[in-house]
C-alpha positions in Angstrom: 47.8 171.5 -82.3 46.6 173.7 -79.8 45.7 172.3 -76.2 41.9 172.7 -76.9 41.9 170.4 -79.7 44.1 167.8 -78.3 41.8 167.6 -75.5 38.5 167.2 -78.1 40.7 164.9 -80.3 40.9 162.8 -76.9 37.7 163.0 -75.4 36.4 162.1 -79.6 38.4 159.2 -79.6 37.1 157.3 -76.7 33.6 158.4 -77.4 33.5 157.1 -80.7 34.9 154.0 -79.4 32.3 153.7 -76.4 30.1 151.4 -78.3 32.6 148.8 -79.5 34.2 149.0 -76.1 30.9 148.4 -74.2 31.4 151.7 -72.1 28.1 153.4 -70.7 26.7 155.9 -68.3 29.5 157.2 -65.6 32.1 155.0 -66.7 31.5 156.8 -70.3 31.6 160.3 -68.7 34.9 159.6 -66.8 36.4 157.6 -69.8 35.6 160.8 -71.9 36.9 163.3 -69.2 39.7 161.4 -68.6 41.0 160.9 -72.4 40.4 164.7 -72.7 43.1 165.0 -70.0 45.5 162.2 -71.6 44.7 164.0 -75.3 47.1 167.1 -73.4 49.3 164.6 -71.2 52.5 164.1 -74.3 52.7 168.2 -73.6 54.0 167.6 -70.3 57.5 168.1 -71.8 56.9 171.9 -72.2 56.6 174.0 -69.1 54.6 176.7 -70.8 52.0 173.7 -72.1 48.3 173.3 -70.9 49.0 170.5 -68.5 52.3 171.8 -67.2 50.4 174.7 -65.9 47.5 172.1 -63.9 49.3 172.9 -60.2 51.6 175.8 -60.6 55.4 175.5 -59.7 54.2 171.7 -58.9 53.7 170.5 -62.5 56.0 173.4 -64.6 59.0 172.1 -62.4 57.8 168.3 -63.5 57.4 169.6 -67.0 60.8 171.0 -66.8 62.7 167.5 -65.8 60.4 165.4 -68.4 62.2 167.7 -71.0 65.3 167.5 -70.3 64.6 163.8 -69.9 62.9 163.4 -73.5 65.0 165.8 -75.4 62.7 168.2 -75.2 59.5 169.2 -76.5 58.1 167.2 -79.4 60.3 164.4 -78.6 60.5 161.5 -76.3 57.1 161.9 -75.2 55.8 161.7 -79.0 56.6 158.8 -79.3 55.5 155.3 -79.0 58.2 155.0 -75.8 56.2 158.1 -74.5 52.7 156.1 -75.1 54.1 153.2 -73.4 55.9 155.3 -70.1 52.6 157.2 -69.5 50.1 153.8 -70.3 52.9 152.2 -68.0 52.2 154.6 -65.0 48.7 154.5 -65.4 48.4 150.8 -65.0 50.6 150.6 -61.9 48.6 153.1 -60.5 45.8 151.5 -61.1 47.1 148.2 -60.0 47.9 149.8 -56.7 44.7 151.0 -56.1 43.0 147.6 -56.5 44.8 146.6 -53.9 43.1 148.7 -51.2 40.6 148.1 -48.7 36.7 148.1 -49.9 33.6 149.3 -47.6 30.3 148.2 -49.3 32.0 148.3 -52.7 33.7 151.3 -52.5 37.4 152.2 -51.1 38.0 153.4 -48.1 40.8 155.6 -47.3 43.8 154.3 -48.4 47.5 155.4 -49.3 46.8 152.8 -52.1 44.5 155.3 -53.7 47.3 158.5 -54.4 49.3 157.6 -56.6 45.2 156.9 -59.4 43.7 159.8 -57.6 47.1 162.3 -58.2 46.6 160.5 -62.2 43.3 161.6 -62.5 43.5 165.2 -60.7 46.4 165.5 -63.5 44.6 164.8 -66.3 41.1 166.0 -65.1 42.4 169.4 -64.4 44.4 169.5 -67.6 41.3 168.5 -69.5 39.2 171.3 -67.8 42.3 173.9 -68.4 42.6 172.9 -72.1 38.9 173.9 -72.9 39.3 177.2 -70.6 36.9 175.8 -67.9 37.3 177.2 -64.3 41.1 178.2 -63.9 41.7 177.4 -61.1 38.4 176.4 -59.8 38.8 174.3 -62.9 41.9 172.3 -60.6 39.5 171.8 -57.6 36.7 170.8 -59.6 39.5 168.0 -61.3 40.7 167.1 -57.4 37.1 166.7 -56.9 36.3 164.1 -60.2 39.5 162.7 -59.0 38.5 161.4 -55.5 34.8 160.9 -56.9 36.6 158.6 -59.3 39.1 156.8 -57.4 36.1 156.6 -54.1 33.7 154.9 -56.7 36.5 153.2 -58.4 34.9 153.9 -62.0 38.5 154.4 -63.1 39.5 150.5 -62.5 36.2 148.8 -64.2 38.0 146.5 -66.7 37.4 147.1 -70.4 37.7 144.2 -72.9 40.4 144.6 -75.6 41.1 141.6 -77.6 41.0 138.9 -75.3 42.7 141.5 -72.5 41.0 143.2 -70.0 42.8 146.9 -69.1 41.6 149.2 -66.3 39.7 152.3 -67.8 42.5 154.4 -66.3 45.3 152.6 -68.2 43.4 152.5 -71.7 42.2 155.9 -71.5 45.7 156.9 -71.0 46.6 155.3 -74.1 44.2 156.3 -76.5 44.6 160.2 -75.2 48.7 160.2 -76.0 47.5 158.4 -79.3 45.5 160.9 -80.3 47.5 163.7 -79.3 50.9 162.1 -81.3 48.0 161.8 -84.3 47.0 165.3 -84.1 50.5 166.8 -84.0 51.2 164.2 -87.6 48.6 166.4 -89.1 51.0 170.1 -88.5 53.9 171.1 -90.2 55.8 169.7 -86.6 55.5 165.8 -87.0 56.3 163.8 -84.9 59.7 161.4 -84.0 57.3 158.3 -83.1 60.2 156.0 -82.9 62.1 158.3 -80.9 65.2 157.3 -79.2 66.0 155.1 -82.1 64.8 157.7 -85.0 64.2 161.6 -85.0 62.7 161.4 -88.4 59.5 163.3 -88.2 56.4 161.5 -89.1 53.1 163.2 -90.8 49.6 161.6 -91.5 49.5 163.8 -94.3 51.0 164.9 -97.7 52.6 168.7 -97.0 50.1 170.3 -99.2 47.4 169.4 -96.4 49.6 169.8 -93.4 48.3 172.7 -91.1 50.2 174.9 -88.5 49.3 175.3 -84.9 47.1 178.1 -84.1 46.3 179.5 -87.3 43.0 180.2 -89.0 42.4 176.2 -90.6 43.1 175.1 -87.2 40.3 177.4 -85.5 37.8 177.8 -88.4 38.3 173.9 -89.5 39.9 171.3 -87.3 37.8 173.0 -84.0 34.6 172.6 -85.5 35.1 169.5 -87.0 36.1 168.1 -83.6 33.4 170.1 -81.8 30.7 168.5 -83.9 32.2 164.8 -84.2 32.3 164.8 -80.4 28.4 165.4 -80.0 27.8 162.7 -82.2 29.8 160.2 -80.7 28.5 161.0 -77.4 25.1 161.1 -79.1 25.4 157.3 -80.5 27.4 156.5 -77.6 24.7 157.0 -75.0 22.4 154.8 -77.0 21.1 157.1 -79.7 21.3 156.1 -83.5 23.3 159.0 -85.7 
């Protein structure tokens, strides 16, 4: 799937969610912004990818040890270990950040705040990048959400999950990589989900229906059907009956 749609299959994810999850207002908009960013995050094993490109030499080099890390592209982070590494990150993050200093209900300036606020610029950026939004004005606007974020701490407001209560942050994460490995099931590609212990490739659908990355049923199908599903889940999600 191409980085456009694994951002929309992200950002359509948590939307459609947003009513079961009691998510409203700002903490939708950042939940949906975020995801987005988390839809492109599993690509972070390719140095040419969407995300890899966020901050220049920066992320490419990163993108460059995760592969050879992983096994390359399409590999250890397509998989569930690759859900759990990145969902693991984005909880200690946001753990750390909880631990810093409040003025008036919002954080002050802490070193507690990087590690969420260089998270979020990751995934914000890579979210703006992956629906060709800004370039690199795209980058500073997705520093900006960041500290916005992380300042208002929208990012750590706790959302109820079967009798657990995981930081937006951390849950977005998850449901992004989930949606990406989901997307990739539907190509040709697969994907080795039980990677290290397996390499067998996994698809969602019989071969038949199976589509390849970047040609004309992904652009004149899957695009608009993403395009359209994600109105109408912000649409009921902000309050408004479908």
């Amino acid at each position: 799937m191409l980085g456009r749609d694994h951002a929309l299959s992200g950002a359509l994810t948590f939307a459609a969610l947003g009513p079961t999850l009691h998510v409203t207002g700002s903490h939708l908009a950042a939940g949906v912004i975020l995801t987005a960013g988390a839809g492109v995050l599993p690509d972070i094993d390719h140095p040419d990818s969407t995300v890899a490109r966020s901050f220049g030499f920066l992320t490419q080099t990163f993108a460059w040890i995760v592969a050879r890390i992983s096994g390359g592209h399409r590999h250890g982070t397509h998989s569930i270990v690759g859900i759990a590494v990145f969902s693991a990150g984005a909880l200690a993050a946001g753990r750390y950040q909880l631990s810093a200093p409040q003025l008036a209900g919002h954080a002050a300036f802490s070193w507690h705040l990087v590690p969420a606020a260089l998270y979020l610029a990751l995934l914000y950026s890579a979210a703006l990048r992956a629906v060709h939004v800004g370039g690199h004005h795209g980058d500073l606007l997705g520093i900006g959400g960041a500290v916005v974020t992380c300042y208002t701490r929208w990012d750590l407001v706790q959302i109820p999950l079967a009798g657990w209560h995981v930081p937006l942050l951390a849950l977005g994460t998850a449901l992004g990589c989930a949606a990406h490995i989901a997307g990739d099931e539907l190509t040709h590609g697969g994907c080795p989900i039980f990677w290290p212990v397996s390499e067998h490739e996994f698809h969602l659908l019989p071969r038949a229906l199976q589509f390849t990355t970047a040609k004309l049923s992904e652009s004149w199908i899957i695009f608009p059907l993403l395009t359209g599903s994600l109105v109408l889940a912000v649409w009921h999600a902000t309050g408004h009956p479908l």
